[in-house]
C-alpha positions, 0 to 999 in steps of 0.5 A: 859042110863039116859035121859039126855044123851039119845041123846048122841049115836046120837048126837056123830056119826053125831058130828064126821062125820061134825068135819071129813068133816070139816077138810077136808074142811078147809084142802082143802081150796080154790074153796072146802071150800068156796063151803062148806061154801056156802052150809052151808049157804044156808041151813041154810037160808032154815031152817030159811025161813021155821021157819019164814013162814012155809007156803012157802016152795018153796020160802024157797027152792029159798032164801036157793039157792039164799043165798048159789050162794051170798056167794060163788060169793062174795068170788072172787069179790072185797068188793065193788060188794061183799057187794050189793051181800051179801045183795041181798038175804036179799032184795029179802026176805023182798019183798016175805015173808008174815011174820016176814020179820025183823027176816029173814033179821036180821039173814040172814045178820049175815049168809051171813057175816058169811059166808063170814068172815069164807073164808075171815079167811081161805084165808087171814090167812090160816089153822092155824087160821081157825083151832083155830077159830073151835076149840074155837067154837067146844070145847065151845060147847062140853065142855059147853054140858059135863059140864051143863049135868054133874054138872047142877046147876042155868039155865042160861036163862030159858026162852030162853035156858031151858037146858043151865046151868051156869057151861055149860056156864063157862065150855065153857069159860075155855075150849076156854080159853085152846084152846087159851093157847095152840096156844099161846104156840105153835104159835107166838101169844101172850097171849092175845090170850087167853083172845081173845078166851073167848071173842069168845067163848061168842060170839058163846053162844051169837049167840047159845042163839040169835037162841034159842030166835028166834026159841022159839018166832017162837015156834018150838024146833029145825030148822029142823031135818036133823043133828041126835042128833043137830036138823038142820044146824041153831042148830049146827052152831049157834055158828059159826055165833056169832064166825065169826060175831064177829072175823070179826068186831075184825079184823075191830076194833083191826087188828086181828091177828097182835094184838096178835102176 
């Protein structure tokens, strides 16, 4: 096996082991998924305080549980107590890091809100929806992965992403753009979907190259190793906090999904 698919054995077993608890949890809905969710989001504010202040490990551990508690109590509350709850974390960690506090609080908002928007999608809109925004993010990422590694050609940021190629980065593009088309196809939406699939799918490169920078700035290469073949739980769902981030001010801005079916 040449290197450059050196990490595929691994990185498809743990791959299809989260793809598996995923649809389950979205299956599940409910008290399920939102402890699911929670738990992914106070990982990864773990992994993110031990990249920002590597030297407080116990405070890591405290802002990853703090983190993961916010999200899941501001699911069953009206918005106007969920927000203040949302953003406590956030607040504790400015006043107890030593060290890149606006880097913690940046990307600690867009976990929470994350968080919090991907169960406002599986309540509010049902499996059907929350399926498809998976599926717009997963297969950007499979794709995109098949396609950089397979054709490679012009990098799209060096600096930034060294092994993120413009054919990866298009592939994705079309490959969103596919999935939207088929639950246009076979849903009342619109075509239009497919068009709202590209833009999603940008939005989750968009938080993949946002985490990249910020771990090269840090200079670490990956945000922990629990996750065989991905690195940490920040490396694999970089892309889910660009996706959920931005489908959440689409529903803000356009009333999505009402503008598309």
């Amino acid at each position: 096996m040449t290197e450059k698919w050196s990490d595929l054995a691994a990185r498809m077993g743990s791959g299809l082991l989260m793809v598996l608890v995923g649809i389950w949890g979205i299956w599940m809905g409910g008290d399920v998924f939102h402890v699911l969710v929670a738990l992914v989001c106070g990982l990864m504010v773990w992994e993110l305080v031990r990249i920002v202040s590597p030297t407080q490990a116990s405070l890591a551990l405290q802002l990853g549980a703090v983190s993961g508690v916010a999200v899941l109590l501001a699911i069953y509350l009206p918005i106007g107590f969920a927000l203040p709850i949302l953003l406590a974390p956030c607040m504790v960690g400015l006043g107890q890091l030593a060290q890149n506090r606006s880097t913690y609080m940046i990307f600690t908002v867009l976990v929470l809100m994350a968080g919090f928007g991907i169960m406002q999608v599986r309540d509010d809109l049902g499996f059907g929806w929350m399926t498809w925004l998976v599926m717009v993010v997963v297969v950007t990422d499979v794709v995109g992965y098949f396609a950089g590694r397979a054709f490679g050609g012009p990098k799209f940021w060096p600096r930034v992403s060294p092994k993120k190629t413009w054919s990866g980065t298009v592939a994705g593009w079309i490959g969103a753009g596919a999935v939207g088309a088929v639950f246009a196809i076979n849903t009342e939406a619109t075509l239009q979907l497919i068009g709202v699939s590209v833009a999603l799918s940008m939005a989750s490169q968009m938080g993949d190259i946002g985490e990249s920078a910020m771990k090269r700035r840090m200079g670490v290469k990956d945000s922990s190793s629990l996750i065989p073949g991905h690195g940490g739980v920040l490396d694999r769902f970089d892309g889910m906090l660009g996706a959920s981030v931005f489908l959440l001010m689409l529903g803000q801005v356009a009333g999505f999904p009402g503008g598309v079916l």
